[in-house]
C-alpha positions as CSV (number, residue, x, y, z in Angstrom):
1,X,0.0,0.0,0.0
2,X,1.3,3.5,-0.9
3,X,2.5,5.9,2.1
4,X,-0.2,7.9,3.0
5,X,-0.4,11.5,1.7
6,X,-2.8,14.1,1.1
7,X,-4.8,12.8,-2.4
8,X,-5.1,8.7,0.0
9,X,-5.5,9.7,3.5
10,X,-9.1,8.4,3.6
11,X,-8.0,5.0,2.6
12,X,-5.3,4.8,5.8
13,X,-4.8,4.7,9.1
14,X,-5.8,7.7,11.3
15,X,-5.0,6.7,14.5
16,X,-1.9,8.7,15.7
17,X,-2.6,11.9,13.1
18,X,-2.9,15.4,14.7
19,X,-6.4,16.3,14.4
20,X,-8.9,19.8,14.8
21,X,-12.8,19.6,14.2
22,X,-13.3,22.6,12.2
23,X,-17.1,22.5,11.6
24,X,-19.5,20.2,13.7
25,X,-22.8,20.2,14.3
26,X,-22.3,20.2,17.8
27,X,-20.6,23.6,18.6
28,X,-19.0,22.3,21.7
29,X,-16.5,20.1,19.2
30,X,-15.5,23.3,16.9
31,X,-11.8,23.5,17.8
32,X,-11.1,20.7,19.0
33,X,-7.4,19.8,18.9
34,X,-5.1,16.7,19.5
35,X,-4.1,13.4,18.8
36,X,-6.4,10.6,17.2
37,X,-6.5,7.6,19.9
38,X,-9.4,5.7,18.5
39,X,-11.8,5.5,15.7
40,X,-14.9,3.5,15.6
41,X,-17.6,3.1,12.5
42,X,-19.2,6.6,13.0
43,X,-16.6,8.9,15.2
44,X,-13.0,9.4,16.2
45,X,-11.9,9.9,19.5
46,X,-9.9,13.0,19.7
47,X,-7.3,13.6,22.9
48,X,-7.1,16.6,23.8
49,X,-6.3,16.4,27.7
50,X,-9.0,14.3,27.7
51,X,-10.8,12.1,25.3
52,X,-13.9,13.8,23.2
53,X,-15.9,11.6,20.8
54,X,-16.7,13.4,17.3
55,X,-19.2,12.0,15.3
56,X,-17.3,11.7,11.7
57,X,-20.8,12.9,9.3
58,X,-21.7,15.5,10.8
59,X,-17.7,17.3,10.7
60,X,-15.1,18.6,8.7
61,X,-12.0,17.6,10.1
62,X,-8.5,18.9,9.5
63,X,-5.3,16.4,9.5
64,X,-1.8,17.4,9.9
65,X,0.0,15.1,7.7
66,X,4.0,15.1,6.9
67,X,4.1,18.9,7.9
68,X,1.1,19.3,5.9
69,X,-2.7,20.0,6.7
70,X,-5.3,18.5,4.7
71,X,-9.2,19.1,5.4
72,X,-11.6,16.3,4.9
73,X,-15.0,16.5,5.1
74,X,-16.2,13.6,7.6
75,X,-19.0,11.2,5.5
76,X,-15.5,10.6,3.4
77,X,-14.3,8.7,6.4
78,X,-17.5,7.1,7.7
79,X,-17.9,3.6,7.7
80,X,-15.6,0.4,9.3
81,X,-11.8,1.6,9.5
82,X,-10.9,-1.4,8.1
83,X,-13.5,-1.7,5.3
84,X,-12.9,2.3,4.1
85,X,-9.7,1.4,2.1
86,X,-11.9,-0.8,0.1
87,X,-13.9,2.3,-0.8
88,X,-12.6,4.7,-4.4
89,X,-13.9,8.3,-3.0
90,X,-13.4,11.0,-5.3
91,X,-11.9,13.4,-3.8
92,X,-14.7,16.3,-3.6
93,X,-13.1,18.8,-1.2
């Protein structure tokens, strides 16, 4: 599998990325900042001196990647971890 990078990051791993919600529908998760510790079918678990649950459709999240930030909207990452780099998403954001 190819190194991740900004056009395949929804086909890899997230777990260890540097991670901020920048739109939520929950107002209480705009901003949030820190590491990804988990990720479930239908949120990732943020840490951010403590752990916060985002719900992945309903947020745009933004990825620190190699020095680099990309910004993905979150229905791109929804589904099984391990079924998502099954999926071909083109790449609408």
């Amino acid at each position: 599998m190819a190194p991740r990078n900004p056009d395949n990051i929804t086909r890899h791993e997230l777990i260890g990325l540097e991670a901020e919600v920048l739109e939520d529908s929950n107002p209480c998760n705009i901003n949030t900042r820190g590491t990804v510790i988990d990720e479930t079918m239908n949120t990732l678990i943020i840490d951010d001196g403590g752990a916060k649950r985002i719900a992945k459709k309903n947020a745009v999240f933004k990825f620190k990647l190699n020095g680099k930030s990309v910004k993905v909207e979150g229905w791109a990452l929804a589904g099984r971890p391990e079924d998502r780099v099954k999926k071909k998403i083109k790449r609408r954001w």
